[in-house]
C-alpha positions, 0 to 999 in steps of 0.5 A: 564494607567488601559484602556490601559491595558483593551483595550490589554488584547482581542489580547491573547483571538483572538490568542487563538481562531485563535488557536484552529481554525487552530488545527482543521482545520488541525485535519479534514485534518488527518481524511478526507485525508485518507477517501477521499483517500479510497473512491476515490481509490475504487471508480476508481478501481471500475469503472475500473472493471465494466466500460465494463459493460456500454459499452456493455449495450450501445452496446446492447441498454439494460435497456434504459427505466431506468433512466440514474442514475439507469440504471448505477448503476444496470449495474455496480453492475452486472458487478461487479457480473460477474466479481466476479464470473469469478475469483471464477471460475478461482480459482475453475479451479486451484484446477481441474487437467484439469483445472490446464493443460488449465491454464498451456498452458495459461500461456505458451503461454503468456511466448512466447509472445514478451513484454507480457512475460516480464510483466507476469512473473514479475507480477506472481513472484510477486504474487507467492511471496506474495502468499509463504510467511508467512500469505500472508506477503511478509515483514518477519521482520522490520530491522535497517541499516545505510544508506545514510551514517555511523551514519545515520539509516534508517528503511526497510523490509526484504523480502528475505535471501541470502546465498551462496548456492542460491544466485548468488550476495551472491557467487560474493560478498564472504561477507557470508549471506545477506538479501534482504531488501526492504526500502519504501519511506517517506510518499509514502511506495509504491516505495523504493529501494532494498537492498542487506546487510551483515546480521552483518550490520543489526539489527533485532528490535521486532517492528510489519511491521505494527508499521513500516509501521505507522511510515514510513508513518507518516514520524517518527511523530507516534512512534511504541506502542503509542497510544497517538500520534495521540491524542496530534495532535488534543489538543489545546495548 
């Protein structure tokens, strides 16, 4: 009876480990996805920015002499420097009186185009959006609403307020106030739905965007002011 116990007794120690084993394979996932997410969004928005640079080196035959590895590289961080260098020329353009009116027929232009009106004006609204609000933040306050059903709360970001006097959704509904709130998916806070509700069916909480956003995107894991949540992850049990 006392070997039976012996022999029985590594089958905890092997669970044990195969534990361990596994909490920090996964503690690698929530470090290296991030990392390898960041570097791989910079790395396509850079070589986006920068690729005409290669074709036109190409075009021209410059640098063949270089070794291929090099030659890239050089022509992309000088493609780079060109195109850094003409939106700081651009900006510099938007604080000129002369250069204010070319910008102004430039964009007059692009409003009378068929399709291309459309894009441009969605995309500058959005950008003189984000541009107005406070500290660049287009998200004023982190808001509690019931939604999909009574009972049931959902979290979003008020981005705008509606009143009567300056809102045509406002006046049609005959509710008073509302405020626009943008709600994010979960995990994915890039894509949402905008919402139009009464101001006395919101609650305002004092919780940071940024707090709101962590626990969106970590699908309600990350509580707001907790430090300690992304510790427990890593312990082994």
């Amino acid at each position: 009876m006392t070997t039976n116990k012996t022999e029985q007794q590594p089958a905890p120690a092997k669970k044990k480990h195969f534990q361990f084993f596994r909490n920090m394979i996964v503690t690698g996932l929530i470090v290296a996805v991030p990392v390898v997410l960041s570097l791989w969004v910079a790395w396509y928005v850079y070589s986006r920015l920068t690729g005409w640079g290669l074709t036109l080196a190409d075009s021209l035959g410059l640098m063949s002499e270089l070794p291929p590895f090099w030659r890239t590289q050089i022509i992309r961080v000088l493609a780079l420097v060109v195109v850094l260098a003409a939106l700081f020329f651009l900006g510099v353009l938007t604080k000129i009186t002369i250069g204010r009116k070319v910008i102004e027929k430039a964009q007059s232009l692009l409003l009378k185009l068929p399709l291309v009106n459309f894009i441009y004006s969605t995309c500058k609204q959005i950008g003189d959006t984000i541009m107005s609000s406070k500290k660049g933040n287009m998200f004023q306050q982190v808001v509690l609403f019931e939604y999909p059903r009574k009972g049931c709360w959902a979290i979003g970001f008020m981005t705008n307020e509606n009143t009567p006097e300056n809102s045509e959704a406002a006046r049609r509904l005959g509710k008073g106030d509302l405020i626009s709130v943008f709600m994010p998916t979960t995990p994915n806070p890039t894509s949402g739905f905008l919402m139009l509700i009464p101001r006395e069916e919101c609650i305002m909480l004092e919780m940071s965007v940024s707090d709101a956003m962590r626990l969106i995107v970590s699908c309600g894991a990350i509580l707001p002011g907790s430090e300690e949540s992304g510790e427990k992850d890593g312990d082994v049990g």
